[in-house]
N, CA, C and O atoms as a Tinker XYZ file with bonds, in Angstrom:
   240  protein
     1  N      0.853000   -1.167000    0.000000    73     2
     2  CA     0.000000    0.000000    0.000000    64     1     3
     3  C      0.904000    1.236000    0.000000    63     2     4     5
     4  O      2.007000    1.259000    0.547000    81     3
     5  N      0.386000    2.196000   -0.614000    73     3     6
     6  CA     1.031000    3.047000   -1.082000    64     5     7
     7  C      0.564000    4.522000   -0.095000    63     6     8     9
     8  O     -0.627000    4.750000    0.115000    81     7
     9  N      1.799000    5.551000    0.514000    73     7    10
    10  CA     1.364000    6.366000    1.352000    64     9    11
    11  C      0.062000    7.093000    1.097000    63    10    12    13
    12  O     -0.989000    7.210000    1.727000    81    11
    13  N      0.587000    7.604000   -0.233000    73    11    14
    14  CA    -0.824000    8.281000   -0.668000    64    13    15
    15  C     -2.791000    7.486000   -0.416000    63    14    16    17
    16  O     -3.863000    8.011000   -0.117000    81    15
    17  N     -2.474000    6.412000   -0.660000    73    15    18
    18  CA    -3.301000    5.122000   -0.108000    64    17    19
    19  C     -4.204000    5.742000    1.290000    63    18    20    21
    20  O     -5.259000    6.226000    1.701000    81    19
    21  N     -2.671000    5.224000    1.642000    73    19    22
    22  CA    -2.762000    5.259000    3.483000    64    21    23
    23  C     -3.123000    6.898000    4.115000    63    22    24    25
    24  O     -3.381000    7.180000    5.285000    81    23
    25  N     -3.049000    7.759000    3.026000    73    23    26
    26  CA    -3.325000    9.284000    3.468000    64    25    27
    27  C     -4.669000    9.612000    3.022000    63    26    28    29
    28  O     -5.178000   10.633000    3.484000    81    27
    29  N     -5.433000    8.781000    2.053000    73    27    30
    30  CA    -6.560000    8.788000    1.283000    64    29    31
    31  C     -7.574000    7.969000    2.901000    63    30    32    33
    32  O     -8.540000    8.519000    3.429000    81    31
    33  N     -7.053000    6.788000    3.289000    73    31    34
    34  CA    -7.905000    6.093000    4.326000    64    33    35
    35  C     -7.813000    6.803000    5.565000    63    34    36    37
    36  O     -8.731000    6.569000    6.350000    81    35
    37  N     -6.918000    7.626000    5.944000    73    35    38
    38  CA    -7.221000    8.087000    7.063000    64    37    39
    39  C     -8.181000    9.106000    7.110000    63    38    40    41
    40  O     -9.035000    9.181000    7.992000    81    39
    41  N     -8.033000   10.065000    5.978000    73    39    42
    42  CA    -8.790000   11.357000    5.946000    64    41    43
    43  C    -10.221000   10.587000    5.991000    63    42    44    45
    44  O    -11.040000   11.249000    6.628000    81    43
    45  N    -10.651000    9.577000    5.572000    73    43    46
    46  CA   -11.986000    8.925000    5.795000    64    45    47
    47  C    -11.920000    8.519000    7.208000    63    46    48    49
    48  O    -13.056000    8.530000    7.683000    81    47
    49  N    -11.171000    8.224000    7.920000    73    47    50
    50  CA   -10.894000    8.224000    9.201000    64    49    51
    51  C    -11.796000    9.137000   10.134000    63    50    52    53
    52  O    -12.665000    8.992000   10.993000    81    51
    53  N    -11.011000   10.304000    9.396000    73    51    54
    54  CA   -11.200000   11.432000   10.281000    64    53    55
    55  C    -12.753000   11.999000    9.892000    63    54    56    57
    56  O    -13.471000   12.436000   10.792000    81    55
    57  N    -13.058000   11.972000    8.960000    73    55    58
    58  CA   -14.588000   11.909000    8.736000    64    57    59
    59  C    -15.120000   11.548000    9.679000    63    58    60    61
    60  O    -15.550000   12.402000   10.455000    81    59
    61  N    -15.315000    9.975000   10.008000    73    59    62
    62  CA   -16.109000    9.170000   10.677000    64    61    63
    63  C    -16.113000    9.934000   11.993000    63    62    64    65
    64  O    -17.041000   10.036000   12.795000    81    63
    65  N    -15.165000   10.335000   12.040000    73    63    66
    66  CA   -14.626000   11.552000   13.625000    64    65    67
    67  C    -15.828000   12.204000   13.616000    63    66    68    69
    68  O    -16.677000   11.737000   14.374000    81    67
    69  N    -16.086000   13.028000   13.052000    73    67    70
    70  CA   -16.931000   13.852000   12.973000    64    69    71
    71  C    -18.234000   13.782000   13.455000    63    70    72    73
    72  O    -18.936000   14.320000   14.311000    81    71
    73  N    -18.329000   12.615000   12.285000    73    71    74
    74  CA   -19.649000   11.602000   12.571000    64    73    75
    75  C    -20.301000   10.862000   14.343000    63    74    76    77
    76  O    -21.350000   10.666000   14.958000    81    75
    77  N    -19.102000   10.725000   14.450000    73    75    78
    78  CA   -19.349000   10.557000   16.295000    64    77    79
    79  C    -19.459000   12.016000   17.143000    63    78    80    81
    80  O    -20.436000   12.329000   17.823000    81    79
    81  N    -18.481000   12.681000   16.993000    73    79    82
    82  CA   -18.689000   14.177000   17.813000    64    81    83
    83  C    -19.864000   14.367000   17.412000    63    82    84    85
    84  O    -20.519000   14.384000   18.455000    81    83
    85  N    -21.083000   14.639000   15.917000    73    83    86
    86  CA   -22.403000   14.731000   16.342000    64    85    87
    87  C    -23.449000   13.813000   17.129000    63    86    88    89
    88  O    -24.642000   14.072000   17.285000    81    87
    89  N    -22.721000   12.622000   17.620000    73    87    90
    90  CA   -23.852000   11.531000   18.226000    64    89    91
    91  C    -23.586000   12.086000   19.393000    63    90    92    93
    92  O    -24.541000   12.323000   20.132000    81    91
    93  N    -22.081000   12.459000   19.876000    73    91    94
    94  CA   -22.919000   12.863000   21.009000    64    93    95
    95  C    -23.200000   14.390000   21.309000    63    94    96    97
    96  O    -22.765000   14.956000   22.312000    81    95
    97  N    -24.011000   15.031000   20.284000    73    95    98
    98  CA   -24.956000   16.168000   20.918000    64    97    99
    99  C    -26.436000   15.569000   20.706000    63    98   100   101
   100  O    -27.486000   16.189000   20.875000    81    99
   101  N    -26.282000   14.122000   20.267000    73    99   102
   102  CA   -27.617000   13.472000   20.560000    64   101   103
   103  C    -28.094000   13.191000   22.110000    63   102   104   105
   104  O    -27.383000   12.566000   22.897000    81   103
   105  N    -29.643000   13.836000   22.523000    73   103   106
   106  CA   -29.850000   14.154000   23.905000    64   105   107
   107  C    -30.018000   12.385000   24.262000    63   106   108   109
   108  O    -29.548000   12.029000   25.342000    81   107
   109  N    -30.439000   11.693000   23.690000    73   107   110
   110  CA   -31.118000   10.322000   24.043000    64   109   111
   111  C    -30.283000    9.480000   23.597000    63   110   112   113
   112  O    -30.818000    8.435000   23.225000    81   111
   113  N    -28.950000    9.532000   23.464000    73   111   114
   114  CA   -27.765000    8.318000   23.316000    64   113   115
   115  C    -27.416000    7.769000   24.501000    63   114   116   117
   116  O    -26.442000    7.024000   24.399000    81   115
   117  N    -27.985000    7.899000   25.879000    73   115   118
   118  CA   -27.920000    7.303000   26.876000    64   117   119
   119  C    -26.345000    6.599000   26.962000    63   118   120   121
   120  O    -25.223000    7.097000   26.866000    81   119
   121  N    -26.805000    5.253000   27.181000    73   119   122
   122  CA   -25.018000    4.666000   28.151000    64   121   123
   123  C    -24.495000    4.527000   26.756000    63   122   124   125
   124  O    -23.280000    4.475000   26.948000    81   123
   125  N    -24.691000    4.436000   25.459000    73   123   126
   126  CA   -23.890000    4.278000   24.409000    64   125   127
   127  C    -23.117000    5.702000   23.964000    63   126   128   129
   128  O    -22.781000    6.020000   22.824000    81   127
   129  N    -22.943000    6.441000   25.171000    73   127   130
   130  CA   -22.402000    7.989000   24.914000    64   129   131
   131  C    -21.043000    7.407000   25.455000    63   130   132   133
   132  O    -20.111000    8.093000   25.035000    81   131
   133  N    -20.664000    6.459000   26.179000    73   131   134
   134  CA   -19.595000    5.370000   26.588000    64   133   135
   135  C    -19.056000    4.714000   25.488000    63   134   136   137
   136  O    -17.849000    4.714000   25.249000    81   135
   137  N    -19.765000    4.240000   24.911000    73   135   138
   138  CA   -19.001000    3.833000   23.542000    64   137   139
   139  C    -18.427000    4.736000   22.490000    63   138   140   141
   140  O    -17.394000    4.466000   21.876000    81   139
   141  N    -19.377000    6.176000   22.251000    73   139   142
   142  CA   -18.808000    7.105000   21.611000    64   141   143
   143  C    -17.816000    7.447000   21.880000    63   142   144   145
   144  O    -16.841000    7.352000   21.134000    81   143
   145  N    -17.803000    8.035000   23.255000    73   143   146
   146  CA   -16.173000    8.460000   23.740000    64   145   147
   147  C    -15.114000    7.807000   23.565000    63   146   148   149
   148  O    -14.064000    8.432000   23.421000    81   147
   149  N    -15.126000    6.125000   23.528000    73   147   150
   150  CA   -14.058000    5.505000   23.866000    64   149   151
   151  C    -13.835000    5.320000   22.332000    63   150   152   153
   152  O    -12.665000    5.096000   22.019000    81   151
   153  N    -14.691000    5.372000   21.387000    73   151   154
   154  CA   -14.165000    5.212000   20.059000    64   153   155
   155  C    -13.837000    6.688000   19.894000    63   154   156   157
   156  O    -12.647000    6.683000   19.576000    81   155
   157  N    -14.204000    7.793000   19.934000    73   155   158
   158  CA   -13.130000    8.570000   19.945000    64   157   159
   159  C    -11.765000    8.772000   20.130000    63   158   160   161
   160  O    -10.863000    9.007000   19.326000    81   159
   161  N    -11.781000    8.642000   21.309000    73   159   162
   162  CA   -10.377000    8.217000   21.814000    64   161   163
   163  C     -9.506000    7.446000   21.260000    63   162   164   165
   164  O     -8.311000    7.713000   21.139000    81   163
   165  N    -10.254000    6.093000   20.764000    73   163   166
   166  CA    -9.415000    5.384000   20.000000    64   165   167
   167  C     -8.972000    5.932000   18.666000    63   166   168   169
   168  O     -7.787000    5.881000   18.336000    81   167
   169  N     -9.808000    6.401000   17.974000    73   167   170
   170  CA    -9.490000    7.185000   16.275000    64   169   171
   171  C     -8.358000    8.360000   16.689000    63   170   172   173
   172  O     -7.449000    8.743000   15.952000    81   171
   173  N     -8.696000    8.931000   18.325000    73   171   174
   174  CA    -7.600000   10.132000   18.324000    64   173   175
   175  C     -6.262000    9.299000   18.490000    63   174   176   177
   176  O     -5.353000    9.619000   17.725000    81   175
   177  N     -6.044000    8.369000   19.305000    73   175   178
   178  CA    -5.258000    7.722000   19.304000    64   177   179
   179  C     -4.072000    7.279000   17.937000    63   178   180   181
   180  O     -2.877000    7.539000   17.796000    81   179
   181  N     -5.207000    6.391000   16.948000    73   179   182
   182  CA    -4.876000    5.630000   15.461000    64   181   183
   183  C     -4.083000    7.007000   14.962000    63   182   184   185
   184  O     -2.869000    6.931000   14.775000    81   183
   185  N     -4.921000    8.522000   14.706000    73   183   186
   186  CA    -4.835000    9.352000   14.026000    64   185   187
   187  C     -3.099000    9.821000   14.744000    63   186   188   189
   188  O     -2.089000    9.826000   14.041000    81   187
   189  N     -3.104000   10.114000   15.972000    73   187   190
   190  CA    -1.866000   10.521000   16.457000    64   189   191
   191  C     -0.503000   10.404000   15.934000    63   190   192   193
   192  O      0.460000   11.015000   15.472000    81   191
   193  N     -1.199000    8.742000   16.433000    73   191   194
   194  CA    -0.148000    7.352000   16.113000    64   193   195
   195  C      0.182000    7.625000   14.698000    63   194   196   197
   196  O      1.383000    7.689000   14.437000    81   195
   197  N     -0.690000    7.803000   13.707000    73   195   198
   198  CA    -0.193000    7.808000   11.985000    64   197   199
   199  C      0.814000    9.228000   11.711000    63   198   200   201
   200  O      1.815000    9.332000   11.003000    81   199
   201  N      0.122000   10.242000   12.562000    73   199   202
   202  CA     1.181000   11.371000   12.406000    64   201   203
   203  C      2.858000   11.432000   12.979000    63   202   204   205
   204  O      3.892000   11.899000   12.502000    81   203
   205  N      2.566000   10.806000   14.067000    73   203   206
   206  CA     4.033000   10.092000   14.531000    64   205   207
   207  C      4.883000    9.484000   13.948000    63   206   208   209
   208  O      6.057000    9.844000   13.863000    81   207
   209  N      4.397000    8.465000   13.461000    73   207   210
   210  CA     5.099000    7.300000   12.512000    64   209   211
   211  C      5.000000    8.582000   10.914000    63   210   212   213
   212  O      5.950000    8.309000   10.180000    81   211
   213  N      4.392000    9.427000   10.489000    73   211   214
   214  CA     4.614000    9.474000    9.146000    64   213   215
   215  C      4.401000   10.485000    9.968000    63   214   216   217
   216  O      3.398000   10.244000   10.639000    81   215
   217  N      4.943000   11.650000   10.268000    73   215   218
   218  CA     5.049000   13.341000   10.522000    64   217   219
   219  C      4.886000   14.324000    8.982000    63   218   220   221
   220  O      4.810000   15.513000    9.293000    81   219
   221  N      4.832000   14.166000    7.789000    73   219   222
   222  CA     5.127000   14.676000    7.027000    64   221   223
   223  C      3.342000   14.296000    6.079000    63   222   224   225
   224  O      2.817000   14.862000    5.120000    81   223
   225  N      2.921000   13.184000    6.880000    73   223   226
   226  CA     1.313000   12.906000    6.429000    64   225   227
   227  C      0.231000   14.183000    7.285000    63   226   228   229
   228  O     -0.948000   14.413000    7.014000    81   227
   229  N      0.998000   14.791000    8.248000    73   227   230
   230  CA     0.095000   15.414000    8.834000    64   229   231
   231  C     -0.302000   17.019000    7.971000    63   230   232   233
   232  O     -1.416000   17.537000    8.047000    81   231
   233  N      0.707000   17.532000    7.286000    73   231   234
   234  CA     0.787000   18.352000    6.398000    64   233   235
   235  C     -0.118000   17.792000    5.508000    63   234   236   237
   236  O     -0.408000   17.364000    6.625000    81   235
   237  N     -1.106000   17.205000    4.394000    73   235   238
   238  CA    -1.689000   17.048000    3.397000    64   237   239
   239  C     -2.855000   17.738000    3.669000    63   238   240
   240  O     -3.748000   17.800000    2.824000    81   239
């Protein structure tokens, strides 16, 4: 796989980001506002992690 690849799948990554930060301004997501967070966390994590290892992907 090719960086450009791997810079194409994250930015869909970071989409999906998004996609969770609006679930939770959902009033009635109850205890699955626990799962949102922690998959947050995890994508902030993945996302970190990819800028670390490739510092020069974070620029695109």
């Amino acid at each position: 796989m090719d960086l450009q690849t791997i810079k194409e799948r994250i930015a869909v990554v970071q989409g999906k980001r998004e996609y969770l930060l609006s679930l939770l301004e959902q009033p009635s997501l109850g205890t699955l506002r626990i799962d949102v967070n922690q998959a947050l966390e995890e994508l902030d994590e993945l996302i970190d992690e990819f800028r670390r290892t490739i510092p020069e992907a974070g620029n695109s």
